[in-house]
C-alpha positions, 0 to 999 in steps of 0.5 A: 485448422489442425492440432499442429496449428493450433498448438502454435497459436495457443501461447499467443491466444493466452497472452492475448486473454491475459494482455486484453481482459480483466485478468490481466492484474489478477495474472500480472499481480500474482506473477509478481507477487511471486516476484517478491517472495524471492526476497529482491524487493524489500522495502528500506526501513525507515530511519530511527527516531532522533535521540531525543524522543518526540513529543507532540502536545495539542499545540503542535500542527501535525503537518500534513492535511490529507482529507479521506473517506473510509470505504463507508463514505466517512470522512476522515484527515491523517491529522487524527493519527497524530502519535502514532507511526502511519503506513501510507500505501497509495494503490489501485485494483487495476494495478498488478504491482499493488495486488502483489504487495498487498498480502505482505502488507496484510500480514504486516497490519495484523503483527503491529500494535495499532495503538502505536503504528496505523495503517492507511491503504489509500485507493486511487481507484476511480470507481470506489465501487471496485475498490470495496470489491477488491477488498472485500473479496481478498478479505483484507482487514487493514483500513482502506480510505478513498481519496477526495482530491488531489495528494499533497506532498509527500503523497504526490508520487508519479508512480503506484503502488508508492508508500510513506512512513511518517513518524509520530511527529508526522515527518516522512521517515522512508517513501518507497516508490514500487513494489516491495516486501514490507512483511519483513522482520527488519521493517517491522522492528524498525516500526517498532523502533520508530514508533517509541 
Protein backbone atom coordinates (compact mmCIF):
# COMPACT_ATOMS: atom_id res chain seq x y z
CA UNK A 1 0.00 0.00 0.00
CA UNK A 2 1.45 3.35 -0.90
CA UNK A 3 1.50 6.63 1.09
CA UNK A 4 -1.34 8.11 -1.10
CA UNK A 5 -3.60 5.01 0.37
CA UNK A 6 -3.08 5.17 3.18
CA UNK A 7 -3.78 8.67 3.52
CA UNK A 8 -7.19 8.16 2.38
CA UNK A 9 -7.78 5.22 4.47
CA UNK A 10 -6.70 6.79 7.74
CA UNK A 11 -9.55 9.18 8.50
CA UNK A 12 -11.80 6.05 8.62
CA UNK A 13 -9.09 3.84 10.59
CA UNK A 14 -9.53 6.59 13.51
CA UNK A 15 -13.50 6.76 13.24
CA UNK A 16 -13.27 3.21 13.49
CA UNK A 17 -10.99 3.23 16.90
CA UNK A 18 -13.07 5.67 18.13
CA UNK A 19 -16.51 4.14 16.92
CA UNK A 20 -15.50 0.23 18.06
CA UNK A 21 -13.25 0.60 21.28
CA UNK A 22 -13.17 2.12 24.56
CA UNK A 23 -12.36 5.42 23.54
CA UNK A 24 -15.09 6.04 22.21
CA UNK A 25 -16.98 8.01 25.43
CA UNK A 26 -13.32 9.31 26.45
CA UNK A 27 -13.52 10.80 22.53
CA UNK A 28 -17.25 11.69 22.22
CA UNK A 29 -17.31 13.00 25.97
CA UNK A 30 -14.79 15.42 25.46
CA UNK A 31 -16.06 16.72 21.80
CA UNK A 32 -19.15 17.62 23.93
CA UNK A 33 -17.76 18.70 26.56
CA UNK A 34 -16.63 21.35 24.23
CA UNK A 35 -19.97 21.55 22.96
CA UNK A 36 -21.04 22.97 26.12
CA UNK A 37 -18.44 25.37 27.01
CA UNK A 38 -19.90 27.42 24.04
CA UNK A 39 -22.81 28.23 26.41
CA UNK A 40 -26.03 26.71 24.06
CA UNK A 41 -26.54 24.19 26.68
CA UNK A 42 -27.43 25.55 29.89
CA UNK A 43 -29.66 24.00 32.03
CA UNK A 44 -33.19 25.97 33.08
CA UNK A 45 -32.91 27.09 36.52
CA UNK A 46 -35.37 25.93 39.03
CA UNK A 47 -38.34 27.78 40.03
CA UNK A 48 -38.07 30.16 43.17
CA UNK A 49 -39.54 28.96 46.30
CA UNK A 50 -43.14 29.92 47.12
CA UNK A 51 -43.71 33.20 48.99
CA UNK A 52 -44.51 31.61 52.04
CA UNK A 53 -41.24 29.76 52.92
CA UNK A 54 -41.30 25.73 53.57
CA UNK A 55 -40.84 24.44 56.74
CA UNK A 56 -40.53 20.87 57.22
CA UNK A 57 -40.99 19.38 61.13
CA UNK A 58 -40.26 15.59 61.72
CA UNK A 59 -43.96 14.81 60.95
CA UNK A 60 -44.03 15.52 57.57
CA UNK A 61 -43.11 12.58 54.76
CA UNK A 62 -40.32 13.61 52.57
CA UNK A 63 -41.91 12.14 49.36
CA UNK A 64 -39.80 10.55 47.80
CA UNK A 65 -38.05 7.04 48.61
CA UNK A 66 -34.83 6.43 46.70
CA UNK A 67 -32.86 3.79 48.29
CA UNK A 68 -28.96 3.90 47.31
CA UNK A 69 -25.57 2.91 48.29
CA UNK A 70 -22.51 5.33 48.23
CA UNK A 71 -19.63 3.85 46.38
CA UNK A 72 -18.18 2.02 49.79
CA UNK A 73 -21.33 -0.27 49.68
CA UNK A 74 -23.42 2.12 52.52
CA UNK A 75 -26.76 2.10 52.35
CA UNK A 76 -28.22 5.46 51.91
CA UNK A 77 -32.36 6.82 51.10
CA UNK A 78 -32.82 10.74 49.88
CA UNK A 79 -35.19 11.01 52.38
CA UNK A 80 -32.26 11.93 54.73
CA UNK A 81 -31.64 15.26 52.73
CA UNK A 82 -34.89 16.18 53.94
CA UNK A 83 -34.12 20.34 54.34
CA UNK A 84 -32.00 20.78 51.99
CA UNK A 85 -32.22 21.60 47.94
CA UNK A 86 -30.72 18.05 46.40
CA UNK A 87 -29.13 17.85 42.58
CA UNK A 88 -30.15 14.53 41.43
CA UNK A 89 -27.99 13.67 38.20
CA UNK A 90 -28.59 10.26 36.73
CA UNK A 91 -25.18 9.24 34.75
CA UNK A 92 -23.11 6.42 33.67
CA UNK A 93 -19.28 6.04 32.57
CA UNK A 94 -20.08 4.83 29.00
CA UNK A 95 -22.04 7.63 28.39
CA UNK A 96 -20.30 10.71 26.41
CA UNK A 97 -22.87 13.33 27.33
CA UNK A 98 -22.31 12.61 31.09
CA UNK A 99 -18.73 12.71 31.06
CA UNK A 100 -19.03 16.12 29.56
CA UNK A 101 -21.08 17.62 32.08
CA UNK A 102 -19.76 16.17 34.53
CA UNK A 103 -16.69 19.02 35.14
CA UNK A 104 -19.44 21.48 35.29
CA UNK A 105 -21.27 19.77 37.71
CA UNK A 106 -17.98 19.63 39.80
CA UNK A 107 -17.37 22.87 39.74
CA UNK A 108 -20.81 23.78 40.75
CA UNK A 109 -20.46 21.09 43.95
CA UNK A 110 -17.44 22.85 45.14
CA UNK A 111 -19.25 26.56 45.10
CA UNK A 112 -22.65 25.49 47.00
CA UNK A 113 -22.97 25.67 50.66
CA UNK A 114 -23.51 21.81 51.51
CA UNK A 115 -25.31 22.33 54.56
CA UNK A 116 -27.94 23.77 52.38
CA UNK A 117 -27.97 22.48 48.86
CA UNK A 118 -26.55 18.41 48.32
CA UNK A 119 -25.65 16.78 45.54
CA UNK A 120 -26.37 12.86 44.59
CA UNK A 121 -24.58 11.76 41.29
CA UNK A 122 -26.38 8.71 40.67
CA UNK A 123 -24.39 5.93 38.71
CA UNK A 124 -26.53 3.77 36.45
CA UNK A 125 -23.59 1.76 35.74
CA UNK A 126 -24.07 -1.95 35.61
CA UNK A 127 -20.64 -2.62 37.07
CA UNK A 128 -20.06 -0.62 40.03
CA UNK A 129 -16.46 -1.45 39.80
CA UNK A 130 -16.48 1.12 36.60
CA UNK A 131 -17.93 3.74 38.20
CA UNK A 132 -15.39 3.90 41.33
CA UNK A 133 -12.96 3.78 38.68
CA UNK A 134 -14.53 6.50 36.64
CA UNK A 135 -14.46 8.66 39.70
CA UNK A 136 -11.56 8.05 40.95
CA UNK A 137 -9.68 8.61 38.10
CA UNK A 138 -11.35 12.15 37.50
CA UNK A 139 -10.73 12.95 40.74
CA UNK A 140 -14.26 14.15 41.22
CA UNK A 141 -15.26 14.96 45.00
CA UNK A 142 -19.14 15.34 44.69
CA UNK A 143 -21.11 12.26 46.25
CA UNK A 144 -21.61 9.17 44.01
CA UNK A 145 -24.16 6.66 45.35
CA UNK A 146 -25.08 3.19 42.98
CA UNK A 147 -28.51 2.54 42.55
CA UNK A 148 -30.38 -0.70 44.12
CA UNK A 149 -33.62 -0.98 42.11
CA UNK A 150 -35.67 0.36 39.76
CA UNK A 151 -36.00 4.67 40.03
CA UNK A 152 -38.91 5.87 40.98
CA UNK A 153 -40.69 8.75 39.57
CA UNK A 154 -39.67 11.48 38.96
CA UNK A 155 -36.20 9.69 38.34
CA UNK A 156 -37.53 7.14 35.84
CA UNK A 157 -36.20 9.08 32.87
CA UNK A 158 -35.86 7.58 29.32
CA UNK A 159 -32.66 9.29 28.91
CA UNK A 160 -29.09 10.10 30.60
CA UNK A 161 -27.45 11.92 31.49
CA UNK A 162 -31.08 13.44 33.27
CA UNK A 163 -31.24 15.79 36.56
CA UNK A 164 -34.05 16.71 39.20
CA UNK A 165 -33.75 19.60 41.43
CA UNK A 166 -36.17 18.91 44.55
CA UNK A 167 -36.62 21.80 46.72
CA UNK A 168 -36.30 21.63 50.59
CA UNK A 169 -39.70 20.11 50.73
CA UNK A 170 -38.36 17.32 48.32
CA UNK A 171 -40.95 18.95 45.26
CA UNK A 172 -39.31 18.61 41.93
CA UNK A 173 -38.42 22.49 41.07
CA UNK A 174 -36.66 21.67 37.29
CA UNK A 175 -35.64 18.26 35.60
CA UNK A 176 -33.25 18.55 32.76
CA UNK A 177 -33.13 15.53 30.33
CA UNK A 178 -29.81 15.91 28.26
CA UNK A 179 -26.75 17.43 28.64
CA UNK A 180 -26.30 20.92 29.94
CA UNK A 181 -23.97 23.58 31.52
CA UNK A 182 -25.17 23.55 35.26
CA UNK A 183 -21.49 25.55 36.30
CA UNK A 184 -23.60 28.84 35.62
CA UNK A 185 -24.22 31.87 37.60
CA UNK A 186 -27.75 31.86 37.11
CA UNK A 187 -28.07 28.02 38.24
CA UNK A 188 -26.15 28.74 41.25
CA UNK A 189 -28.37 31.79 42.44
CA UNK A 190 -31.14 30.04 41.83
CA UNK A 191 -29.93 27.32 44.14
CA UNK A 192 -29.27 29.62 46.41
CA UNK A 193 -32.67 31.16 46.13
CA UNK A 194 -34.26 27.97 46.32
CA UNK A 195 -32.88 26.80 49.16
CA UNK A 196 -33.73 29.68 51.49
Amino acid sequence: MNRKNLLQWLPWVLFALVLFTPLRPIVLGGVQRGLLATGLWKAEVPAAPAAVPVVLTSGTAYPHNLPMVTLDGQPVNLSELKGKVVFVNLWASWCPPCRAEMPGIEALYKKMDPAKVAFVMLSLDDDAAKARKFVKSQSYTFPVYLRTGNLPAPFDSNSIPSTVILGPDGQVAARHDGMAEYDTSEFKAALEKLSR
